[in-house]
N, C-alpha and C positions, 0 to 999 in steps of 0.2 A: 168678513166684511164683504158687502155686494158688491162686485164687476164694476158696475156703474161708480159706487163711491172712489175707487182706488184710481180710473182712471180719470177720475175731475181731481180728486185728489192730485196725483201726477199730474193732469193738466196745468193746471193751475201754479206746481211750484215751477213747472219747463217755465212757464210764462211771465211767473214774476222772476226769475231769474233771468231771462232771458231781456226783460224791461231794463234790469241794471247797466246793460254791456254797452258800452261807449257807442256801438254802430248805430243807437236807438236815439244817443242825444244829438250823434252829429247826423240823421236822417229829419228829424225835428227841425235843426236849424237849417235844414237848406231848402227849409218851405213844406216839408210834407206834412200832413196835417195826421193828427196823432188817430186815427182810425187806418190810414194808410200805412203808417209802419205798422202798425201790429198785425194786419194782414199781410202784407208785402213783405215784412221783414221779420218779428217778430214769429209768428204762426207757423210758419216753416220751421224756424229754426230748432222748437218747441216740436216738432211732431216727429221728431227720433223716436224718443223714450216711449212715447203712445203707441208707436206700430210695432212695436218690438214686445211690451207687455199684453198688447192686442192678438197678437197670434202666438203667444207663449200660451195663454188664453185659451184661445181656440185650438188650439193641439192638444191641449189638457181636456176641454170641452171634448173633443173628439174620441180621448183617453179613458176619458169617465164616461162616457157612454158604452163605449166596448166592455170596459169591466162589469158596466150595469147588466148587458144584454147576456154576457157569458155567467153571470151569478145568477140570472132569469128572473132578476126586477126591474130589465129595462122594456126594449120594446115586445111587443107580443111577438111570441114564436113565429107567427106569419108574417111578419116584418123581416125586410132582410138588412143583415147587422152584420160588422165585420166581428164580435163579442159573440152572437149566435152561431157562426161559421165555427169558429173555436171551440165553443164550447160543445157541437155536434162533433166536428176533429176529434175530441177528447176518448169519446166512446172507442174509435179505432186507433187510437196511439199506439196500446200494447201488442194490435194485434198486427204493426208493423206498416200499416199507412200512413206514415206521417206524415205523408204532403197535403193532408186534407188539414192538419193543424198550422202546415210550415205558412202555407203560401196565404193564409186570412192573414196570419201574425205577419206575414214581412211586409205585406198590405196596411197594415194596420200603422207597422214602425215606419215604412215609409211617407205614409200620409200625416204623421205626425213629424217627420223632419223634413220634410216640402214644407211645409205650412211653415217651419219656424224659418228654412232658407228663405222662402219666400218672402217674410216678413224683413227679413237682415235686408237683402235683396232693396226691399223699398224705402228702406230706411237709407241705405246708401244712395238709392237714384235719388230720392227726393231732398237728399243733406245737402244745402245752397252752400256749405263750404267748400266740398268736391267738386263744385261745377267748373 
């Protein structure tokens, strides 16, 4: 299923779910007019699940590009790839350099779990429940 489908899909149910919860009807009755909660209140409360599946996402994107470059069906060898790094590392493994494989690969795992802290990270600043 395409990227795009999954996150309106998930948009969509945060939203109507988030429509049912009592703060929505009693925002309605003290005058706010119903474009106002759904921004103001509603949309926030909705955008956990989104940033969270959005840089799961992009870690994985980051992921499959590295396996693409290292299997030599991603970018052209003149491209620099943390997948190309590795896979040049590979030639000297046995012959006892292994910091030419270690240090793309911890590059590699690191920038795929930044990306998901990062994502928790936002999800927690921007949760209007925590505040």
């Amino acid at each position: 299923m395409p990227f795009g489908l999954v996150l309106a899909r998930l948009l969509r149910t945060s939203l109507l779910e988030q429509l049912e919860q009592p703060y929505v009807t009693f925002a309605a009755g003290m005058g706010d007019g119903a474009w106002s909660v759904r921004i103001r209140h509603v949309l926030p409360n909705a955008m956990g699940p989104i940033l969270v599946i959005a840089t799961i996402n992009l870690a994985l994107a980051i992921i499959t590009e590295a396996t693409l470059s290292f299997l030599g069906v991603g970018l052209p060898p003149s491209q620099p790839s943390l997948g190309t790094l590795v896979r040049t590392g590979n030639d000297y493994l046995l012959s006892g350099e292994w910091w030419i494989v270690f240090f793309p690969g911890a590059a590699l795992a690191a920038l795929a779990l930044s990306v998901n802290v990062l994502g928790d990270w936002l999800r927690d600043a921007l949760n209007p429940k925590l505040r």
